[in-house]
VEXDREN-2710 file (C-alpha; in Angstrom, 1 decimal):
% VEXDREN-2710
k/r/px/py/pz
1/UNK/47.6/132.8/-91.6
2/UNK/50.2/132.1/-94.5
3/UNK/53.1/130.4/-93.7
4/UNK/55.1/132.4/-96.2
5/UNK/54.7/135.4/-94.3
6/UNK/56.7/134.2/-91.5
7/UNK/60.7/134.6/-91.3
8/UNK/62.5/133.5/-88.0
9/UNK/63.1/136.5/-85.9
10/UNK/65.4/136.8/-82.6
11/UNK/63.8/136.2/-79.5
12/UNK/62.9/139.6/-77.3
13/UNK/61.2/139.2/-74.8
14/UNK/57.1/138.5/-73.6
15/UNK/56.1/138.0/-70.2
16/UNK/53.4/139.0/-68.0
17/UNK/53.6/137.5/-64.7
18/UNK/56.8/137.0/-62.0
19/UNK/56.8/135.1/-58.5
20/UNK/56.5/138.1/-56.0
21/UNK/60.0/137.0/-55.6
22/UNK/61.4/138.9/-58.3
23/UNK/58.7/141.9/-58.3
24/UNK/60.6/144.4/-56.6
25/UNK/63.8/144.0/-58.0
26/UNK/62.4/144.2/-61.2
27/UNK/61.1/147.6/-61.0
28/UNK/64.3/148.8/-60.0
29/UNK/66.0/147.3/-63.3
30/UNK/64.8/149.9/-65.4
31/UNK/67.1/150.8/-68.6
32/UNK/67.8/154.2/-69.4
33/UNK/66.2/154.7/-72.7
34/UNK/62.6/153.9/-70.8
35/UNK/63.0/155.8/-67.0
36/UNK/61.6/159.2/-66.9
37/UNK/59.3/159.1/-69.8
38/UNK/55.1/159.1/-69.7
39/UNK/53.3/158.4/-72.6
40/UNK/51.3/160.9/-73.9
41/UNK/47.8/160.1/-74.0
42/UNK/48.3/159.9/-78.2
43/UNK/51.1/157.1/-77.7
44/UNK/49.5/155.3/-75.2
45/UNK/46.0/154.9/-77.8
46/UNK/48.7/154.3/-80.5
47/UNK/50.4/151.8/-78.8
48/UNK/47.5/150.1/-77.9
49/UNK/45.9/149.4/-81.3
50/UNK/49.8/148.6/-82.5
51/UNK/49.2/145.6/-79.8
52/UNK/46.2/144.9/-81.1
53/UNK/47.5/144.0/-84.6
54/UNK/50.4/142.5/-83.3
55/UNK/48.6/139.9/-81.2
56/UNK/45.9/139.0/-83.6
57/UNK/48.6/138.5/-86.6
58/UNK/46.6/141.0/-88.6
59/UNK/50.6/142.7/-89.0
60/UNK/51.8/139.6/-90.1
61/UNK/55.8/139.2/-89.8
62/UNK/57.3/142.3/-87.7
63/UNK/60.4/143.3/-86.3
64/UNK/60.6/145.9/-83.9
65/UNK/58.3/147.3/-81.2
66/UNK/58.2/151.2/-82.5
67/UNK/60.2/153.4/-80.6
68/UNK/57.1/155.5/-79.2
69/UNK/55.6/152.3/-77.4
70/UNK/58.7/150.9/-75.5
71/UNK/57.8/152.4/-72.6
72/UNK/53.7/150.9/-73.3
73/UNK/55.4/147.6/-73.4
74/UNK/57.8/148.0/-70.3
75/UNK/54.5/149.0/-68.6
76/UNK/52.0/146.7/-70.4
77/UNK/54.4/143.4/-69.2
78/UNK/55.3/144.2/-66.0
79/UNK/51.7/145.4/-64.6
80/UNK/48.1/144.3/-64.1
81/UNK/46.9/144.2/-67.5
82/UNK/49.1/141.4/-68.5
83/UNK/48.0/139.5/-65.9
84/UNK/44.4/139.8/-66.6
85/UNK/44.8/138.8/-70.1
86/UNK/47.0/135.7/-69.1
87/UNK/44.0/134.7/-66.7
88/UNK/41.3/135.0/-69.0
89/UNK/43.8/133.1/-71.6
90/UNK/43.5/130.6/-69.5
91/UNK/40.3/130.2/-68.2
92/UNK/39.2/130.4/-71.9
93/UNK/41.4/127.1/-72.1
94/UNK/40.0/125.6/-69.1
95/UNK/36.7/125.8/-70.2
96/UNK/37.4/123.9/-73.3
97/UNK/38.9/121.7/-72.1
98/UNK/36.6/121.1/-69.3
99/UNK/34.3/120.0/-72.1
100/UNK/37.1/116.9/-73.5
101/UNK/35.9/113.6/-72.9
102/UNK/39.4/112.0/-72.0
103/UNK/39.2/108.1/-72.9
104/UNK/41.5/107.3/-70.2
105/UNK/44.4/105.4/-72.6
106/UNK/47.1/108.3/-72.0
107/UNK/46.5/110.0/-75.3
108/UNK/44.6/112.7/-74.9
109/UNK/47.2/115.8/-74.9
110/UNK/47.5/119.4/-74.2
111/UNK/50.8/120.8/-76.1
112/UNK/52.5/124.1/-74.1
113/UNK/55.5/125.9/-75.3
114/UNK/58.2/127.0/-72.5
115/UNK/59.6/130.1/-73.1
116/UNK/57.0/133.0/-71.8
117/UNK/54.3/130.3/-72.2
118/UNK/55.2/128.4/-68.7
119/UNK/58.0/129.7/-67.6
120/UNK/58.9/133.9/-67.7
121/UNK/61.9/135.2/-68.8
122/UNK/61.4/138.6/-67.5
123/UNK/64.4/138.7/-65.1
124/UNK/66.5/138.3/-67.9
125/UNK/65.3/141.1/-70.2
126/UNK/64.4/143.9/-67.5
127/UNK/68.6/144.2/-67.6
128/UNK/68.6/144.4/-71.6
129/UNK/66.0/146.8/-72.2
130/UNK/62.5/144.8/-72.5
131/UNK/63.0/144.0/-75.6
132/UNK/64.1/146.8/-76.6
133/UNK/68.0/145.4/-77.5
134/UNK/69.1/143.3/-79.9
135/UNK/68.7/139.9/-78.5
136/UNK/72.4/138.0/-77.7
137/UNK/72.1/134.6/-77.8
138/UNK/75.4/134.1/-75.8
139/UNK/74.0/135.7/-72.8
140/UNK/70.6/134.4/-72.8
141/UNK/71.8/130.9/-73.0
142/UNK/73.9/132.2/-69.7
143/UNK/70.9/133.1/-68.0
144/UNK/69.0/129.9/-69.3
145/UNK/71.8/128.1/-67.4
146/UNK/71.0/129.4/-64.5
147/UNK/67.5/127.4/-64.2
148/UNK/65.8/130.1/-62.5
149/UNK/62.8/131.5/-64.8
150/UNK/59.6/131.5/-62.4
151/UNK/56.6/130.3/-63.8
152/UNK/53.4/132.2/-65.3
153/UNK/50.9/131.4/-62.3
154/UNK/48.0/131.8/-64.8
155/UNK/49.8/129.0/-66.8
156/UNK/50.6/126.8/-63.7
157/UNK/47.6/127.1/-62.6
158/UNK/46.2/125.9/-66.1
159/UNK/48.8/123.6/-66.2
160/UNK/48.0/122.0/-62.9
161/UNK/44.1/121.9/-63.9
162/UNK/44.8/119.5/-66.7
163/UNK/46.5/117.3/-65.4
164/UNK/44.0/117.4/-62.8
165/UNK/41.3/116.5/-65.4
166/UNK/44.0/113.5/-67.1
167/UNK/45.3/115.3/-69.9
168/UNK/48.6/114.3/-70.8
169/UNK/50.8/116.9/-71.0
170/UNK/53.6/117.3/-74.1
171/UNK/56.1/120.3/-73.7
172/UNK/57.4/121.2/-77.2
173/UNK/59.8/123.7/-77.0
174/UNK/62.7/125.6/-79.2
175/UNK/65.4/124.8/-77.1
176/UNK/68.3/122.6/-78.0
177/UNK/69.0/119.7/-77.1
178/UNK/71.4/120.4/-75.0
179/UNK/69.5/122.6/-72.1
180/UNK/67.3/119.3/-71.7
181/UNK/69.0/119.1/-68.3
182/UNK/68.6/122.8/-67.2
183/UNK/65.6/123.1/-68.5
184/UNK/63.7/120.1/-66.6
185/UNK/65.5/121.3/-63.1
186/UNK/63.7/124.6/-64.1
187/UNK/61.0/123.4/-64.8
188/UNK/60.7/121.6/-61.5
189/UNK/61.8/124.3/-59.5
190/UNK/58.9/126.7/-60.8
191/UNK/56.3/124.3/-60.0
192/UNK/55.8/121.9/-63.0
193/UNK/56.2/118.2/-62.6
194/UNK/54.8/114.9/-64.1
195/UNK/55.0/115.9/-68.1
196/UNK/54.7/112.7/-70.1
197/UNK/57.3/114.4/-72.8
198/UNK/60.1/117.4/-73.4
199/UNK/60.9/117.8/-77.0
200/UNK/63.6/120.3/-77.9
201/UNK/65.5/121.2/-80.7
202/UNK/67.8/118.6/-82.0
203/UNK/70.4/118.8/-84.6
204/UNK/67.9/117.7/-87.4
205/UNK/65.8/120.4/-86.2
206/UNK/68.3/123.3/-86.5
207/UNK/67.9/126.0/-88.9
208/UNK/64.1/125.2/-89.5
209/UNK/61.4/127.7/-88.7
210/UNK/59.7/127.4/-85.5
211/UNK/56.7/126.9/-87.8
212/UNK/58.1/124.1/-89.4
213/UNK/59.9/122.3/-86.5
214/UNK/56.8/122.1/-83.5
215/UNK/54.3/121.1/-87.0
216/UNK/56.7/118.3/-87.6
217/UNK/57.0/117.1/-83.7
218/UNK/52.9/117.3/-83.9
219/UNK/52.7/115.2/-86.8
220/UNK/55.1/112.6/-84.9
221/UNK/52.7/112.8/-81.7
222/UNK/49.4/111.9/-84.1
223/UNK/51.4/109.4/-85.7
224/UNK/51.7/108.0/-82.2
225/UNK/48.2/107.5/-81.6
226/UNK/48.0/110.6/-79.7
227/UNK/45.0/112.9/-79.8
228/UNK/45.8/116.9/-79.5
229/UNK/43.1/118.8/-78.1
230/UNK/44.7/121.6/-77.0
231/UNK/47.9/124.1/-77.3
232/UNK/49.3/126.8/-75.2
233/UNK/51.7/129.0/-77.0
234/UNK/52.7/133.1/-77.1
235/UNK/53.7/132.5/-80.6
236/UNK/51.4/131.6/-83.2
237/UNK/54.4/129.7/-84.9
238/UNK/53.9/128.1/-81.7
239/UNK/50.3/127.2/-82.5
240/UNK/49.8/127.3/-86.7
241/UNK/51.0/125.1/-89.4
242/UNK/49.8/121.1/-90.1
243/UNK/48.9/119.0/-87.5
244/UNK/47.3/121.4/-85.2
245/UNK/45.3/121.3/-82.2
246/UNK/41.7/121.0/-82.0
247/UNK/41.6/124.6/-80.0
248/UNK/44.8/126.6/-79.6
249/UNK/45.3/129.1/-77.1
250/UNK/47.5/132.2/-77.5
251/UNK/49.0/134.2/-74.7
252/UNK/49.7/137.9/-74.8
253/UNK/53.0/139.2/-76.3
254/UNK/53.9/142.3/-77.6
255/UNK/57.4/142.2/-77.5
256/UNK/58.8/139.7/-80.4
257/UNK/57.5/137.7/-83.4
258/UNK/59.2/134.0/-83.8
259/UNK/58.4/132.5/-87.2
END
């Protein structure tokens, strides 16, 4: 993948898995533009394949989920299929990393993003169209503040596996700085606890490429002494660039492109 390619886009929305908790409700939060509409057997085998490039990167930078596959998404993140991807996502990872000899010195590390990586943000966009809006910083930092995204339970149960097996675990995020504090009580509320590190954004950090800023924070880690076997991300800025892991691991998302 070329670097080049990539331009910082808005964050959307991905997210495959809720806490039965918010299930329900989030059926009934269904914005206009996508209630009372079935795709047609055309859209839906156009829509798929649309994912298809969009996951692989084979479309490179993009912008906007095309109006004919909204309702694909809507229906693509909040049902089964997601799920069944995330699972497999992460059993893939478990299996590699199953296969780690961990030397026991605290530096063998698995990297994993936040945002639709550990914790879901799907509560927040089911009220602002799946994506489908343009995305307002002001109001998702409102709802970031609230500390109440539920986890991915594929990705807490990967997440709980590894630690399990003595990875250390590193959570490399795009988040400033200052939601450190709302971010860890989240964090602990959904399930995750004993990560050795949080980086997020700080003011050095702003304005660089998502690309740019988690390659940097990797290259700090290995000059650390740490070893990074693995990497759990929904965005492959999340996962590319210099000073990768040995195996990354992507998670399925349709719905926006970070560079």
């Amino acid at each position: 993948m070329d670097p080049g390619r990539l331009l910082l886009f808005s964050l959307s929305l991905f997210l495959a898995l809720v806490s039965p908790a918010f299930s329900d409700s989030l059926i009934r939060i269904t914005p206009d533009r996508l209630s009372s509409f079935k795709l047609s057997r055309g859209d839906a085998l156009y829509c798929d394949s649309w994912r298809f490039t969009v996951e692989t990167n084979d479309a490179g930078f993009w912008r906007d989920v095309p109006d004919r596959c909204l309702q694909y998404v809507k229906d693509y993140m909040t049902g089964e299929r997601c799920r069944s991807d995330s699972e497999f996502v992460a059993d893939d990872s478990l299996a590699y990393a199953k296969t780690v000899q961990i030397a026991g010195d605290g530096k063998d590390v698995w990297v994993f993003d936040i945002d639709e990586t550990l914790l879901s943000n799907l509560p927040y966009y089911a009220v602002h169209g799946f994506g489908s809006e343009t995305f307002d910083e002001a109001t998702f930092d409102e709802w970031v503040n609230l500390a109440e995204a539920p986890a991915l339970p594929a990705s807490l149960r990967l997440y709980r596996e590894l630690e399990r097996l003595g990875f250390t675990i590193i959570l490399l995020t795009g988040r400033s700085e200052h939601q450190r504090k709302v971010t860890e009580k989240n964090l602990l509320y959904a399930g995750y606890i004993n990560w050795e590190r949080l980086i997020l954004r700080g003011p050095v950090d702003n304005g660089k490429p998502a690309i740019v800023y988690k390659s940097e924070k990797r290259t700090e880690l290995e000059d650390e002494g740490y070893r990074i076997h693995g990497s759990s991300g929904d965005q492959w800025s999340d996962l590319m660039g210099f000073a990768i892991a040995r195996r990354s691991f992507k998670l399925p998302n349709p719905m926006y492109f970070i560079a």
